[in-house]
C-alpha positions in Angstrom: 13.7 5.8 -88.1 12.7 9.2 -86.4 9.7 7.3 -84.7 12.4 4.8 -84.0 14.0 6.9 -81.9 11.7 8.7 -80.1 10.4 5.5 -78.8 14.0 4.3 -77.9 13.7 7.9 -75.5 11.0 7.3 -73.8 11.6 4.0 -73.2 14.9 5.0 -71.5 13.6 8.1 -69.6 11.0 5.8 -68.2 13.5 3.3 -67.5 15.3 5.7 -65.3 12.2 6.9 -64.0 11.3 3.7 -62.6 14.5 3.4 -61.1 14.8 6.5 -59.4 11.8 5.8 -57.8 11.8 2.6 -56.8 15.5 3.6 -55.1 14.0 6.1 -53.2 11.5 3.9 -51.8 14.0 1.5 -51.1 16.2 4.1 -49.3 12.9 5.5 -47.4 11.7 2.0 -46.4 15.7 1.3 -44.9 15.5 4.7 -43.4 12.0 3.7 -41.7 13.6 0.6 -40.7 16.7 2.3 -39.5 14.5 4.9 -37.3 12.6 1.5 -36.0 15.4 -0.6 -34.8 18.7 1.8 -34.0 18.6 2.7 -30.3 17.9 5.8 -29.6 19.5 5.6 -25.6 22.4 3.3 -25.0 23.4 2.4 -21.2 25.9 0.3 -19.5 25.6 -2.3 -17.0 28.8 -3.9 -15.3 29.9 -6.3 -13.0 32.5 -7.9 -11.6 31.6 -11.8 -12.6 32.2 -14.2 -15.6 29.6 -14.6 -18.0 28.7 -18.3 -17.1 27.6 -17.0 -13.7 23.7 -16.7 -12.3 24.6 -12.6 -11.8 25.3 -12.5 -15.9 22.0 -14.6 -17.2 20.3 -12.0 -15.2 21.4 -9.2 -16.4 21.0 -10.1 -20.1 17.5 -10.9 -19.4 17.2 -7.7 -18.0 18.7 -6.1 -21.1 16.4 -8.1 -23.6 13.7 -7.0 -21.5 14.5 -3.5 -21.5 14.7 -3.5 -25.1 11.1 -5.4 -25.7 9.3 -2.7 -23.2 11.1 0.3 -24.7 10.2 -1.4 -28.2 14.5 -1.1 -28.7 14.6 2.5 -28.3 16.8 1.3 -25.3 19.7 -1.1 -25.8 22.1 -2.1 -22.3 25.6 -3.2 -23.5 26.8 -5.6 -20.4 30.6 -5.1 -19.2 31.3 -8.5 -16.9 34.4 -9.3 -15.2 35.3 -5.9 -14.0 36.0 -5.0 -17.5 35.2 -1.1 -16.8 37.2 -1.4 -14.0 37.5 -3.0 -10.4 34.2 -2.8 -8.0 35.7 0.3 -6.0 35.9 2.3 -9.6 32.7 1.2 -10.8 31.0 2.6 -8.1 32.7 5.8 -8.7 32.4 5.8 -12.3 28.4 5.2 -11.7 28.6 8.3 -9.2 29.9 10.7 -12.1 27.3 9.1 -14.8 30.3 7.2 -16.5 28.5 3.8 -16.0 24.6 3.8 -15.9 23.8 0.6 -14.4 26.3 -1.7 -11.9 25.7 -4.6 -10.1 28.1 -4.9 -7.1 28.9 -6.6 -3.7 27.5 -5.3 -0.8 30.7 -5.7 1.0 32.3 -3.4 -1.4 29.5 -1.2 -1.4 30.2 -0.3 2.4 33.0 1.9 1.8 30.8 4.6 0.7 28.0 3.4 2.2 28.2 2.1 5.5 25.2 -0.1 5.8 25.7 -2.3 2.9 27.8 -4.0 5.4 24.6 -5.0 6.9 24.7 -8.9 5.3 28.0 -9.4 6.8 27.0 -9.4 10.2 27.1 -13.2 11.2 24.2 -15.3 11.5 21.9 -12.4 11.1 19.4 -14.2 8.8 18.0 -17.2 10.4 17.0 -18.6 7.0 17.6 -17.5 3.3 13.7 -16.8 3.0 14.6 -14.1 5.7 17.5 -12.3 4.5 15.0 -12.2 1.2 12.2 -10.8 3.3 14.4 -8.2 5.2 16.5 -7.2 2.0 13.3 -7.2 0.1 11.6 -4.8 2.5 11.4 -2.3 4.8 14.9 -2.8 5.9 16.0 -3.0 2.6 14.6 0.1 1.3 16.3 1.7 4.6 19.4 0.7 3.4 18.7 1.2 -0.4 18.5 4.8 0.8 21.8 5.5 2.0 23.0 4.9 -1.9 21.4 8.6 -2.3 24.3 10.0 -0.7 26.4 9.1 -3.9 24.1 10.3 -6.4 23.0 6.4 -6.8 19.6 4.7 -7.1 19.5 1.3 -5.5 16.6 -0.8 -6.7 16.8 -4.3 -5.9 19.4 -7.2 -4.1 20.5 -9.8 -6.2 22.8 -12.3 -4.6 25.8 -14.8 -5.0 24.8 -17.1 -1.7 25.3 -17.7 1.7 28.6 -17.9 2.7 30.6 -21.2 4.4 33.6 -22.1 6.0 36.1 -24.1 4.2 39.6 -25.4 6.0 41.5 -28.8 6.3 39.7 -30.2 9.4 36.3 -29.9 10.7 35.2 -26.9 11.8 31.4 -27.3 13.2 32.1 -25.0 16.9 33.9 -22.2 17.5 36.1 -23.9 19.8 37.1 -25.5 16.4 38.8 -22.0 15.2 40.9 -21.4 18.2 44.6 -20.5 16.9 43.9 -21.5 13.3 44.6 -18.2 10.4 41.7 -17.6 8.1 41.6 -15.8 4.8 39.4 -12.8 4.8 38.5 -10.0 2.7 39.4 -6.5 4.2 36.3 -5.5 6.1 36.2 -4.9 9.8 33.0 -7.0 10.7 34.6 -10.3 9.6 37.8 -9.8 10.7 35.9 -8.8 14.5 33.8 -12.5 13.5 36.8 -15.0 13.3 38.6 -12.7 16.4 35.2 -13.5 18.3 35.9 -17.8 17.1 39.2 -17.5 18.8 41.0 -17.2 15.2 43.5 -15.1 13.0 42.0 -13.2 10.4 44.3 -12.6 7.7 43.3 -10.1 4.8 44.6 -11.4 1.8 43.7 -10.7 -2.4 40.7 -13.0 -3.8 42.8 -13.9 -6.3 45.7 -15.3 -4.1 43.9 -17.0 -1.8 44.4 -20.5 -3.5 47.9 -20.3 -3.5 47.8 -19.0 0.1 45.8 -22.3 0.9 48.2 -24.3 -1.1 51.4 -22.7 0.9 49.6 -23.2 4.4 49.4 -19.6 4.6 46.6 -19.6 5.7 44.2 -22.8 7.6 40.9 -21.9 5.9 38.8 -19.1 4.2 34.8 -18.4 4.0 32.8 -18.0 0.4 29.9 -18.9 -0.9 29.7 -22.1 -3.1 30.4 -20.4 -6.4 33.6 -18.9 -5.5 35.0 -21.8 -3.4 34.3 -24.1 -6.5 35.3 -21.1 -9.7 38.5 -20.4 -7.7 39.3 -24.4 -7.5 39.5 -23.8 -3.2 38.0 -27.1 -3.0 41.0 -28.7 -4.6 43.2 -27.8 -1.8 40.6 -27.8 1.2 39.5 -31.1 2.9 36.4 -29.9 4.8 33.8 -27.2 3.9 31.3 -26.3 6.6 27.9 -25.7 4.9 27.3 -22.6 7.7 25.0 -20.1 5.5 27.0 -17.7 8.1 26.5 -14.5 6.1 24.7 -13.9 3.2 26.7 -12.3 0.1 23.8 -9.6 -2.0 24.9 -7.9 -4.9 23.2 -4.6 -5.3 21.6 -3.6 -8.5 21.9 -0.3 -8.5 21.8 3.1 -11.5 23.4 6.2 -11.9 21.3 9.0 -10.7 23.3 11.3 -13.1 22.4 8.5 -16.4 18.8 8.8 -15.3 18.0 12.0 -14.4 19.0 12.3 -18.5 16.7 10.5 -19.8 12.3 10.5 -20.3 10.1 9.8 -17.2 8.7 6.7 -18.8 12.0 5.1 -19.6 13.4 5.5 -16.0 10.1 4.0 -15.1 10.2 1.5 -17.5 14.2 0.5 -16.1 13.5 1.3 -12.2 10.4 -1.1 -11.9 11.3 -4.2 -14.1 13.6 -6.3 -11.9 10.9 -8.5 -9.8 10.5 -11.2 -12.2 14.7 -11.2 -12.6 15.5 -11.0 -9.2 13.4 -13.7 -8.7 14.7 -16.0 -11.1 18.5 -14.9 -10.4 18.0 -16.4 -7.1 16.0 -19.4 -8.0 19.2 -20.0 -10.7 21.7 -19.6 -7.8 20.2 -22.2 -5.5 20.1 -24.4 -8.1 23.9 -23.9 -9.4 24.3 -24.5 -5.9 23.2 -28.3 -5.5 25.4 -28.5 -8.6 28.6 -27.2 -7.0 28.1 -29.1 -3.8 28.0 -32.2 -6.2 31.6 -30.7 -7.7 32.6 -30.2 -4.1 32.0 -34.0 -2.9 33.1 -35.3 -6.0 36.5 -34.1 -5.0 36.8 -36.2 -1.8 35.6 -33.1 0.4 33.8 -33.9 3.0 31.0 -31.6 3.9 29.3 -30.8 7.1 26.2 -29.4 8.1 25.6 -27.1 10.7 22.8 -28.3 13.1 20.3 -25.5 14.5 21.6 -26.4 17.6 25.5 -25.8 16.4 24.4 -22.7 14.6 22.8 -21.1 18.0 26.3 -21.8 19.9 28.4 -20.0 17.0 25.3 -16.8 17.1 25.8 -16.4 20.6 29.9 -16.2 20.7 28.9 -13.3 17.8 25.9 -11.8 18.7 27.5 -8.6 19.9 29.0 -7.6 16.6 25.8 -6.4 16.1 25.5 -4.3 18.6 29.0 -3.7 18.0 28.1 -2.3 14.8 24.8 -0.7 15.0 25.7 2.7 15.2 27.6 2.2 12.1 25.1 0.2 9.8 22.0 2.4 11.2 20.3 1.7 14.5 16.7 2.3 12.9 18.2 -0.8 10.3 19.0 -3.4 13.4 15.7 -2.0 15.2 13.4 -3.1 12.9 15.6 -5.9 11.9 15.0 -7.3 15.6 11.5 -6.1 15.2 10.8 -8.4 12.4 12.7 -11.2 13.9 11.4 -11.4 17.2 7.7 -10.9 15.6 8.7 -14.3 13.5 10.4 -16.2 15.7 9.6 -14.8 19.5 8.1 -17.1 22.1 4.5 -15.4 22.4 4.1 -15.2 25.8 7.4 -12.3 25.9 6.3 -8.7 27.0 7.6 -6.0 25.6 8.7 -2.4 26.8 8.1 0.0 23.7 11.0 2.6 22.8 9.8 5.5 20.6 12.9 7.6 19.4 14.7 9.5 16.9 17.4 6.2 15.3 17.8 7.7 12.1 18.3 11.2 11.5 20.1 14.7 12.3 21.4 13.6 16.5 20.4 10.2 16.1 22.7 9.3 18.2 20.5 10.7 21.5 18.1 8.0 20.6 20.9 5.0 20.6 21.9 5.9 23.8 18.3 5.5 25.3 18.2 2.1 23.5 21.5 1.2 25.4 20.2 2.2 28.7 17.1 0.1 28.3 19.0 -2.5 26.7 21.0 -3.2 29.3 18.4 -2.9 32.1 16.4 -5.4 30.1 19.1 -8.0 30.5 19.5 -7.3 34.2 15.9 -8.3 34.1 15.5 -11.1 32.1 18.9 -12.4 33.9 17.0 -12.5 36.9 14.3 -14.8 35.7 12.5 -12.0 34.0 9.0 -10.2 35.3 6.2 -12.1 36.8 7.7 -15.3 35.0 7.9 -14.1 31.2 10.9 -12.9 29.3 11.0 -8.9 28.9 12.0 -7.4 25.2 12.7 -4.2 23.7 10.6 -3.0 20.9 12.4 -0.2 19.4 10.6 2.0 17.0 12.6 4.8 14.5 10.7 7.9 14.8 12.7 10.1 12.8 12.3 13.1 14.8 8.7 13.7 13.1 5.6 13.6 14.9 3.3 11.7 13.1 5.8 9.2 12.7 6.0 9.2 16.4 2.2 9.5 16.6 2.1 6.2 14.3 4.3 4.2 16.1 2.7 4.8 19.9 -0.7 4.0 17.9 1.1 0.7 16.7 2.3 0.2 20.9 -1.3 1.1 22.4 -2.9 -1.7 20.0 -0.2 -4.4 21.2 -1.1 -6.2 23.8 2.3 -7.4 24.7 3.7 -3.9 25.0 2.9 -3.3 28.6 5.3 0.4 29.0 6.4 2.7 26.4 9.5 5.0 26.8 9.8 8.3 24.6 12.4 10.2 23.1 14.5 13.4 23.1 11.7 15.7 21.4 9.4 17.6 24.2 7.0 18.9 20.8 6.7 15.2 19.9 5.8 14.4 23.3 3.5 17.1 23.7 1.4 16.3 20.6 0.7 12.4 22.0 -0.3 13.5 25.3 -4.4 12.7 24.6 -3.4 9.1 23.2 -0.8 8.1 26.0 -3.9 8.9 28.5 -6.4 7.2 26.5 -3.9 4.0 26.1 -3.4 3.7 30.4 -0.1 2.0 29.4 2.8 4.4 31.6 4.7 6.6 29.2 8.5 7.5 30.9 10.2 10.2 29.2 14.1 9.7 30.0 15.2 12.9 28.3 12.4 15.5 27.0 12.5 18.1 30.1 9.4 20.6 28.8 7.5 21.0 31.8 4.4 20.9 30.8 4.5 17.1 29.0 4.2 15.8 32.3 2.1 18.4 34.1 0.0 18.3 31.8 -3.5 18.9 33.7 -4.8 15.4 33.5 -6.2 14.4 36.7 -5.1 10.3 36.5 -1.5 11.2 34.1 0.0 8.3 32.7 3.6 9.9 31.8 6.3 9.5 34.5 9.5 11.3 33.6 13.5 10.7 34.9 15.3 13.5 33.5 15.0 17.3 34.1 12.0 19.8 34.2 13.1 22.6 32.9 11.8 24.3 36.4 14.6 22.5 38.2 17.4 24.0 35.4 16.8 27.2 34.0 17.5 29.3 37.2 21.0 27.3 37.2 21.4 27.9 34.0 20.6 31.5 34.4 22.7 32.0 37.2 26.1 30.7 35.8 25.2 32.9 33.3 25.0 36.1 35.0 28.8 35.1 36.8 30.3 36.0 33.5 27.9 38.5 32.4 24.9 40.8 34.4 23.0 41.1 30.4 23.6 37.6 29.4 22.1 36.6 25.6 19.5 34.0 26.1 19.3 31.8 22.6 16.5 29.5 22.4 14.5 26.9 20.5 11.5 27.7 18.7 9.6 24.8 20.0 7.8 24.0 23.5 11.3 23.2 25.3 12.4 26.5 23.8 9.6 28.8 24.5 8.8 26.9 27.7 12.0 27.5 29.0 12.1 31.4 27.8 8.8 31.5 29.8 10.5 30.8 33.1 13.2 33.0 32.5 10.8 36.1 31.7 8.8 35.0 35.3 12.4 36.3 37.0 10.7 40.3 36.0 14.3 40.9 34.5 14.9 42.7 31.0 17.5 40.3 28.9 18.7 40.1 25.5 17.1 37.2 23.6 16.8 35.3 20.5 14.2 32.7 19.3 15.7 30.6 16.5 14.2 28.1 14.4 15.4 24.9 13.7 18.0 24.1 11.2 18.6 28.2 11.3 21.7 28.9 10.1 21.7 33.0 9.6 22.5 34.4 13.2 23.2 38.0 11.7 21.4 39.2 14.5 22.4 37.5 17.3 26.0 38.9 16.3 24.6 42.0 16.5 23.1 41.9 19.3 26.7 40.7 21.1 28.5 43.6 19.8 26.3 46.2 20.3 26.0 45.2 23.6 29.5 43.6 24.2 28.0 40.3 25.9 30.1 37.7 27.4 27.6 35.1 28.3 24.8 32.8 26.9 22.5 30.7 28.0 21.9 28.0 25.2 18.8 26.2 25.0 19.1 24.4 21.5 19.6 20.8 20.2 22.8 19.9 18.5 22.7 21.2 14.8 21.5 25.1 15.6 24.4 24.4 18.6 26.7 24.1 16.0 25.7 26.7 13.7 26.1 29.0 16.6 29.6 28.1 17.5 30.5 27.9 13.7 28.9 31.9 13.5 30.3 33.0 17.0 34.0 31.7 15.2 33.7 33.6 12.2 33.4 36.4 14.0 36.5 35.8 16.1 34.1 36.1 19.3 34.6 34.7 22.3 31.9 33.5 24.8 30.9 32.0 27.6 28.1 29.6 27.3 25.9 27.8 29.6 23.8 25.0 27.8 21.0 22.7 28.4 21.9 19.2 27.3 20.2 19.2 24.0 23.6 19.7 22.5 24.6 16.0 23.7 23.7 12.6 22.4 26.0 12.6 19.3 29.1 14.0 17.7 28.9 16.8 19.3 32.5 17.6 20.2 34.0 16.3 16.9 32.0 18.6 14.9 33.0 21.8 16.2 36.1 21.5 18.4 38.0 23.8 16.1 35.3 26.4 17.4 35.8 25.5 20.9 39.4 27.4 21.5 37.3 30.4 22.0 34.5 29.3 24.1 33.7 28.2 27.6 30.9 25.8 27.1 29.4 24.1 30.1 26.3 21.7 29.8 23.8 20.3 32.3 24.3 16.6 32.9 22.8 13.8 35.8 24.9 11.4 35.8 28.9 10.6 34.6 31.1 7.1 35.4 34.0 9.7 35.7 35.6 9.0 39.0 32.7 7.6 40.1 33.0 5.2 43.0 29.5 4.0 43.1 30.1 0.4 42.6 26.4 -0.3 40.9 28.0 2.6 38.3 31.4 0.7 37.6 29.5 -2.9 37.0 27.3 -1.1 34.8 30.2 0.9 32.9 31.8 -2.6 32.8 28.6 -4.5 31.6 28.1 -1.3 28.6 31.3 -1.6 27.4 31.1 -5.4 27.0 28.2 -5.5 25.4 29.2 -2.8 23.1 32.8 -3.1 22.6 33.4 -0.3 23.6 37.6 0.6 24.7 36.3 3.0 27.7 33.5 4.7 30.1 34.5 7.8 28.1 33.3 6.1 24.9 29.5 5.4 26.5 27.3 7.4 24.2 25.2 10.2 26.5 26.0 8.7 30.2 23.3 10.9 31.9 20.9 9.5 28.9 22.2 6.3 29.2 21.8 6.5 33.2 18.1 8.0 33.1 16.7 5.4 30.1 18.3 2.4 32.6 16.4 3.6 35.5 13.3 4.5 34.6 13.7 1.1 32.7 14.6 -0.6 36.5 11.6 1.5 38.1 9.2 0.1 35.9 10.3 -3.2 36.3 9.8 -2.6 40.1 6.4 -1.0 39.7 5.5 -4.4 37.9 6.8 -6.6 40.6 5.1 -4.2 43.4 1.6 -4.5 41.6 2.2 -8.3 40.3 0.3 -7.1 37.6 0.9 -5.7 33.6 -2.1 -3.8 33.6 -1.3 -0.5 33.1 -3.7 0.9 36.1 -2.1 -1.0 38.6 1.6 -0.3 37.0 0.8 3.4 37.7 -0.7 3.1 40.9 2.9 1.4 42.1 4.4 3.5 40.6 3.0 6.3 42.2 3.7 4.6 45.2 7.0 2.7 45.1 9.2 2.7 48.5 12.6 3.2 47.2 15.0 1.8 43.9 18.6 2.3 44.4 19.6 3.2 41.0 22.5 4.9 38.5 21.9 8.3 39.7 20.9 7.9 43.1 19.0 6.1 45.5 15.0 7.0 44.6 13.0 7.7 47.7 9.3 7.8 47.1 10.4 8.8 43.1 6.8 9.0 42.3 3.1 10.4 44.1 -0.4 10.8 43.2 0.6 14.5 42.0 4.1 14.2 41.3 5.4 12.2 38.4 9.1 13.9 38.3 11.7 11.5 40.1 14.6 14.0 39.7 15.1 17.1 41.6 17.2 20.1 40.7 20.2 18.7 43.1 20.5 15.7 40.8 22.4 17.9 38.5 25.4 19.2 38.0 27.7 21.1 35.4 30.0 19.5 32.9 32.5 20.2 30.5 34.7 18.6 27.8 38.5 18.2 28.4 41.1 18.7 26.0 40.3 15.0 24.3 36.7 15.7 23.9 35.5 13.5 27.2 32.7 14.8 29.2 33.8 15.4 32.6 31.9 16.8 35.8 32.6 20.3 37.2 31.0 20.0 40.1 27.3 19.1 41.5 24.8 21.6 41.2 23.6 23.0 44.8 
């Protein structure tokens, strides 16, 4: 019985022995699993459309292929149909790191970020292959960007189609618009697109714009296929215009905030996986489209086709909104957006006039206003049949204010044949570093602004650099001398760069002892320079600086509740100048060196031209012309050229030079040119071509008086 139970024991110890451990294995093995499959980063994606769309396939492969690559150590949870909130508060939610990934309309992008209104400009994209070429290039990356601004990474553009004009009668010109009302969504450029068509744009909700068609609210609307046949606008249109006027891209873009959280290889892993998926998200869109324009004819619709032909009359009654709009979306974004363009679909017998200049950074503005000038002289041109019989175009390169970027891009204009001239920039130190490879090319280099002496005597016996704008020998002795009216010890404040130095060079030749200051750029510590004012108790400076250090100065000089009488070269001009620091102004007497203003001018050459620029630019006045005396100088030296070319009959850059160097006369903006150019003069300004201006109290450059 004893044995019995002694058996009975270890029977049941084991028993529970065997269970124990068995249970522990169990728990370990769920535990492994557990560790193996739970997530160990969650992330959200939203967007603003219903799960049946292209935009919400693609973003669930993109989740399942995120969680296959990070073996599920990353799971996205999607949020469609504004769920998380309309597009405008997604965008801000993915600023703060609330929302890691969204996926949003370009339009509604543009609030924050200017350029995303780039798509809407109409009958940009020739064909859909090219907004996918631009969007998926260089341009694209340009605008990309701009998202960094909000603390948002933009990695690829997904899309929801072209968009078309809908309405109840045909609408295949613009004349077909005139006095009808057309829904639109609140955004500037497409409201300025139907006013160009002769028609009423009316902004009205998405999601009442059926019932506005239904009530004759409005005549017709624009969309692209999904949304005219989800929102049922088909139902109560009779005609849709298949116009593929502007292209609608989503942006996919992430939280800088959720990534900068998270391991290298997983932000590598989600920033560089969207090829395949973008490609397949527009493949599935282009074929949902055949399927809605099936829907859409099925209804009794009838659907119209714009011919090339058609298409070319409705992009010339717009093409100005996009010179309208450049300086908004980014001049560098249009420049090499023509670039591209006129490379793909120019006739290849064009010449070209180069343009190498600052589009895209810091006073970016000094470079849009040499575009302009050229611009404009270019049409003159080509409206009078053009040079030597071919068509003249503008090649307009983004330099960024850096010199081997500069260096690039004149490397990229000496190698093109069709680029017979090249025209520079505002940067004297950028100029002065290409001086060996504009020789070497023998194409004729006109600087329209740089005014450092020695970038165009520069010691080479047959110099290919012409220049219409100052020399610093013709304005520094003005400069000094209005100076010294306020003030016998004037301050002298300078750039460290060879305008700077070059132009403190001249001023030391004068054997005088003055107070000066060499600042670098982007300085923004001027304890010294208010030292020096005090201890001294100076009136008067002479300024010789670009915009930003301006600024700085005038911001420092405020502070110290000083007042001052300044004297300034134009670097200051080309931009924003005056609405950046008129609140510093009260205190200051600030006169600049200019060449040229349409104020009261009653040259008639200057009032067709003001006429012509404001046209062209829509523009509401000569006061709103970016730069004039840039403007001015970059259209002449554009017009000399052209006359240099017709004088020689020639493109070959010896013979260009040689007329130039000896061209009769050119009445231009500024003046009328005499014998601009010799053999050992390449300056076609003199010091009497300038004069002194100031800003009134609305901010509009206006002359003081001419400089004798």
């Amino acid at each position: 019985m004893k044995n019995n139970l002694i058996i009975l024991l270890i029977i049941i110890s084991f028993s529970i022995f065997l269970f124990l451990t068995l249970n522990i294995e169990k728990n370990n093995v769920t535990n492994i699993e557990k560790k193996v499959t739970k997530p160990k980063i969650e992330l959200k994606l939203a967007h603003n459309l219903p799960e049946n769309s292209a935009l919400h396939e693609a973003s669930v492969l993109y989740a399942k292929k995120i969680a296959e690559l990070t073996n599920n150590k990353v799971k996205i949870n999607i949020f469609p149909k504004q769920e998380l909130g309309n597009d405008y508060q997604m965008i801000e939610l993915a600023s703060q790191g609330k929302i890691d990934i969204i996926v949003t309309p370009t339009a509604k992008m543009s609030v924050s970020v200017p350029s995303m209104q780039y798509a809407d400009l109409p009958f940009l994209f020739p064909t859909r292959e090219d907004a996918y070429e631009l969007l998926d290039g260089e341009v694209g990356k340009m605008i990309l960007k701009d998202l960094d601004k909000i603390d948002l990474l933009g990695v690829a553009f997904w899309e929801n189609g072209f968009k078309h004009f809908t309405a109840n009668s045909k609408l295949i010109s613009p004349k077909d618009f005139e006095g009808k009302k057309i829904r639109v969504m609140k955004s500037r450029i497409i409201m300025e697109q139907f006013k160009a068509l002769g028609a009423q744009a009316i902004p009205i909700d998405f999601h009442s714009t059926k019932k506005a068609l239904e009530d004759k609210v409005v005549d017709g609307q624009e969309n692209p296929l999904v949304a005219i046949v989800n929102m049922q606008f088909h139902k109560v249109q009779s005609h849709l215009t298949i116009s593929e006027h502007a292209y609608l891209p989503y942006v996919f873009t992430m939280s800088k905030k959720s990534l900068r959280k998270m391991p290298i290889e997983i932000q590598n892993i989600l920033t560089t996986s969207l090829d395949e998926i973008t490609k397949w998200e527009r493949e599935e869109t282009q074929r949902r489209e055949k399927e809605f324009l099936e829907t859409i004819k099925n209804e009794g619709v009838k659907i119209h086709y714009l011919t090339k032909e058609e298409k070319e009359v409705f992009r010339k009654k717009t093409k100005y909104i996009i010179k309208m709009y450049e300086r908004v979306i980014g001049s560098h974004i249009i420049s090499k957006t023509e670039e591209i363009l006129n490379k793909k679909y120019g006739e290849t017998e064009d010449i070209y006039f180069g343009l190498d200049v600052n589009l895209s950074v810091g006073n970016k503005d000094s470079g849009l206003s040499l575009k302009r000038g050229v611009e404009l002289a270019i049409d003159e041109i080509n409206s009078n049949g053009g040079l030597l019989g071919k068509r003249v175009n503008l090649l307009a390169k983004d330099n960024e204010a850096i010199t081997t970027k500069a260096l690039k891009n004149f490397k990229e204009f000496s190698e093109n044949e069709n680029v017979k001239v090249v025209i520079g920039g505002k940067k004297s130190s950028i100029i002065s570093k290409e001086l060996e490879d504009i020789q070497k090319s023998k194409k004729p280099y006109f600087s329209p602004w740089a005014s450092a002496d020695k970038i165009v005597n520069n010691g080479y016996e047959e110099n290919y650099i012409f220049r219409v704008s100052t020399n610093n020998k013709f304005i520094i002795n003005k400069l000094l001398n209005e100076s010294l009216k306020e003030d016998k010890n004037p301050i002298i404040v300078v750039e460290n760069s060879i305008w700077g130095r070059g132009a403190l060079e001249l001023i030391k030749q004068d054997k005088k002892e003055f107070n000066f200051l060499i600042i670098n750029q982007g300085q923004t510590n001027f304890s010294n320079l208010i030292s020096q004012i005090k201890q001294n108790n100076i009136k008067s400076m002479l300024m010789v600086l670009n915009t930003l250090e301006a600024s700085n100065i005038l911001k420092t000089l405020n502070e110290n509740k000083i007042k001052m009488s300044i004297s300034s070269h134009w670097g200051i001009l080309g931009g924003d100048f005056y609405e950046k620091n008129k609140e510093y102004l009260t205190n200051i007497d600030l006169k600049f060196i200019q060449s040229f203003s349409f104020y009261k001018n009653k040259s008639k050459k200057a009032k067709e031209f003001g006429f012509r620029y404001i046209k062209k630019y829509a523009e509401n006045s000569i006061f709103d012309i970016l730069s004039p005396s840039s403007v001015a100088q970059a259209y002449d030296s554009t017009m000399l050229i052209a006359q240099a070319i017709k004088d020689a009959n020639s493109f070959d850059g010896e013979k260009i030079k040689d007329a130039l160097e000896n061209l009769k006369e050119y009445n231009g903006l500024i003046k009328k040119y005499i014998k601009p150019f010799s053999k050992t003069d390449h300056e076609a300004l003199e010091k009497d071509d300038f004069f002194f201006a100031k800003y009134n109290e609305e901010g509009k450059v206006i002359p003081i008086g001419k400089l004798k």
